[in-house]
Every structure is written in C-alpha cells, then in structure tokens.
PDB file of N, CA, C and O in Angstrom:
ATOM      1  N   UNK A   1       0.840  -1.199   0.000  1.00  0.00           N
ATOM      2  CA  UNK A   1       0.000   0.000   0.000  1.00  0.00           C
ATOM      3  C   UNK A   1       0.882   1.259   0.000  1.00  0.00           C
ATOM      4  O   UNK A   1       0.577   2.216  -0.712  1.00  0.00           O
ATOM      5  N   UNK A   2       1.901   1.274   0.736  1.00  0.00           N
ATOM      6  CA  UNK A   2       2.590   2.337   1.077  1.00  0.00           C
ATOM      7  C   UNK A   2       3.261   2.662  -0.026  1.00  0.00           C
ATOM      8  O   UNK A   2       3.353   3.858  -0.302  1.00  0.00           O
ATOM      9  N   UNK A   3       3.961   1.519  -1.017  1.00  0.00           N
ATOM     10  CA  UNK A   3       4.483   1.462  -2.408  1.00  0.00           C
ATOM     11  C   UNK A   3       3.393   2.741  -3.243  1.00  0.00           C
ATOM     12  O   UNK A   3       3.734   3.849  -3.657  1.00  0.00           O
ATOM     13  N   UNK A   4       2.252   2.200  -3.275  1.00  0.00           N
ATOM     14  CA  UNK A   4       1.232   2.649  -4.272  1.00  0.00           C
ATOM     15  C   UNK A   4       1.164   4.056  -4.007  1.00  0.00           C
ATOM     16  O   UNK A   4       0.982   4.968  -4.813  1.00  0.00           O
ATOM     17  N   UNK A   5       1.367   4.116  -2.529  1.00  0.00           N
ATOM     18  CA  UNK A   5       0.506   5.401  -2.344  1.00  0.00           C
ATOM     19  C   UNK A   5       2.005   6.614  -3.128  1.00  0.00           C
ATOM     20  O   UNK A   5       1.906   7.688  -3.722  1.00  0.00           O
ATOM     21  N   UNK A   6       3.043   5.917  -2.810  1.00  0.00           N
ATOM     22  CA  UNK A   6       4.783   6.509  -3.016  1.00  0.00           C
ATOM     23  C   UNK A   6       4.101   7.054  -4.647  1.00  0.00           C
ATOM     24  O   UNK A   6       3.610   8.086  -5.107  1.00  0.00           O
ATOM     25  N   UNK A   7       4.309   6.166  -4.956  1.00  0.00           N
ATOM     26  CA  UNK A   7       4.326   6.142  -6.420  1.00  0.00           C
ATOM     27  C   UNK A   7       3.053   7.224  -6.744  1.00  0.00           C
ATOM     28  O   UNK A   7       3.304   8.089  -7.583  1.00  0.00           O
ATOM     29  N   UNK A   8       1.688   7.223  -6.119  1.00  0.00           N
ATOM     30  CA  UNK A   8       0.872   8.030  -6.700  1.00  0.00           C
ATOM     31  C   UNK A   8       1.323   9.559  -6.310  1.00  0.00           C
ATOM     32  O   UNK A   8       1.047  10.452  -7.111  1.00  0.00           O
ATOM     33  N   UNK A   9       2.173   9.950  -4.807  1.00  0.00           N
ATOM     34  CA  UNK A   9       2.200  11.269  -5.229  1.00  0.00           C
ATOM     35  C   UNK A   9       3.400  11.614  -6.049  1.00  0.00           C
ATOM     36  O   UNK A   9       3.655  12.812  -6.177  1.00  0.00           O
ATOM     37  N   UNK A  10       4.253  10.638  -6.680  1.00  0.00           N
ATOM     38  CA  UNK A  10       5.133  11.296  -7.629  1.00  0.00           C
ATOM     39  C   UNK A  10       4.852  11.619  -8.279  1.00  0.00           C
ATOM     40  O   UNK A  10       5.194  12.771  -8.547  1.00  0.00           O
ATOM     41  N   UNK A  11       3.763  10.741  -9.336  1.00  0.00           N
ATOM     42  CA  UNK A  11       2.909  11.252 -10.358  1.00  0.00           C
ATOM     43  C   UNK A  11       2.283  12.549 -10.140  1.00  0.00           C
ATOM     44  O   UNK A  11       2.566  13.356 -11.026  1.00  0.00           O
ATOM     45  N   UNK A  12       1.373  13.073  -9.054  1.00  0.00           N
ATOM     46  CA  UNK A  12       0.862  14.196  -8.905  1.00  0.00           C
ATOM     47  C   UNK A  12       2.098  14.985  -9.015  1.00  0.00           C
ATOM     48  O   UNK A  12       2.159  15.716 -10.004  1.00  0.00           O
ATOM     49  N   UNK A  13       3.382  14.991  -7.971  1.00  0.00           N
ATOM     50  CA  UNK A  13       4.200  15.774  -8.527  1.00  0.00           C
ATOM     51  C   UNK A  13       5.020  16.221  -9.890  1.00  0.00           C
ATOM     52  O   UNK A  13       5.784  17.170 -10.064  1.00  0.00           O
ATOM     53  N   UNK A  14       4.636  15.324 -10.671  1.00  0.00           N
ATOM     54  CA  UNK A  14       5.213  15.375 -11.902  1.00  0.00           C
ATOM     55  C   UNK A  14       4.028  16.310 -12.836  1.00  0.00           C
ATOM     56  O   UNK A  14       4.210  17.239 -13.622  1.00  0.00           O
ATOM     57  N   UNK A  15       2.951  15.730 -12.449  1.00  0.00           N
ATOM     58  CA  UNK A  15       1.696  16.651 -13.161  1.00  0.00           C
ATOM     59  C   UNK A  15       1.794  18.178 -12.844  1.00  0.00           C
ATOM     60  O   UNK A  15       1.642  19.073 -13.675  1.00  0.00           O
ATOM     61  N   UNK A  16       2.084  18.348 -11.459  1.00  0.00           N
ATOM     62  CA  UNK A  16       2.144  19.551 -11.142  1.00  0.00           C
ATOM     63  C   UNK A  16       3.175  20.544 -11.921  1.00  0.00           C
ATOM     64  O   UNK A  16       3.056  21.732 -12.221  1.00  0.00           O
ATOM     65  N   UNK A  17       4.180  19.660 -12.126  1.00  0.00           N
ATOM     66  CA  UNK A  17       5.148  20.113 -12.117  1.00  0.00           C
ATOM     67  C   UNK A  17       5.278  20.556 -13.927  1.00  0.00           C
ATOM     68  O   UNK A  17       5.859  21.517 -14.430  1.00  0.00           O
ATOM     69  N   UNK A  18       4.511  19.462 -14.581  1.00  0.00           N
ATOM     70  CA  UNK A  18       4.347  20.168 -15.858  1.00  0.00           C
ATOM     71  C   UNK A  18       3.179  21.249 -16.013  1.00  0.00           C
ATOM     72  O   UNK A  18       3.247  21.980 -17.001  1.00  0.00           O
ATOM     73  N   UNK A  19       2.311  21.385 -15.289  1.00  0.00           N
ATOM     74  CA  UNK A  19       1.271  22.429 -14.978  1.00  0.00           C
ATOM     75  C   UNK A  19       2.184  23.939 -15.116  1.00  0.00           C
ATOM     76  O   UNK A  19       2.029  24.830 -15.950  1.00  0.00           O
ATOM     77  N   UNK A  20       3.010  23.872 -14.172  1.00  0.00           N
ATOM     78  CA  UNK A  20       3.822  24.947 -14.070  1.00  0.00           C
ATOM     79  C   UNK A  20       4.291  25.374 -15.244  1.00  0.00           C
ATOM     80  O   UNK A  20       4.182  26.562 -15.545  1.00  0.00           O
ATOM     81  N   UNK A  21       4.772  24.636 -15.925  1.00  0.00           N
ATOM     82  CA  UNK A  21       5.739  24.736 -17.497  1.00  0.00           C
ATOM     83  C   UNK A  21       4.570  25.647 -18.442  1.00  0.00           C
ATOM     84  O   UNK A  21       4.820  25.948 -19.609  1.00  0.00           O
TER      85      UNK A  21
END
C-alpha cells in the first residue's frame, strides 16, 4: 500500500510540475 501510495504522489508531482511549465 505504502508502495502505491509513493508512487501516486510522484505522479501528482510530476503533473504539477508540468502544470507549471
């Protein structure tokens, strides 16, 4: 679970992070 959850806020951070761009 803890894996999944890792992994889902990288993704949000990566989204965010092209948001910015």
């Amino acid at each position: 679970m803890g894996c999944c959850s890792l992994l889902e806020a990288e993704l949000w951070l990566i989204l965010d992070g092209l948001n910015l761009l």
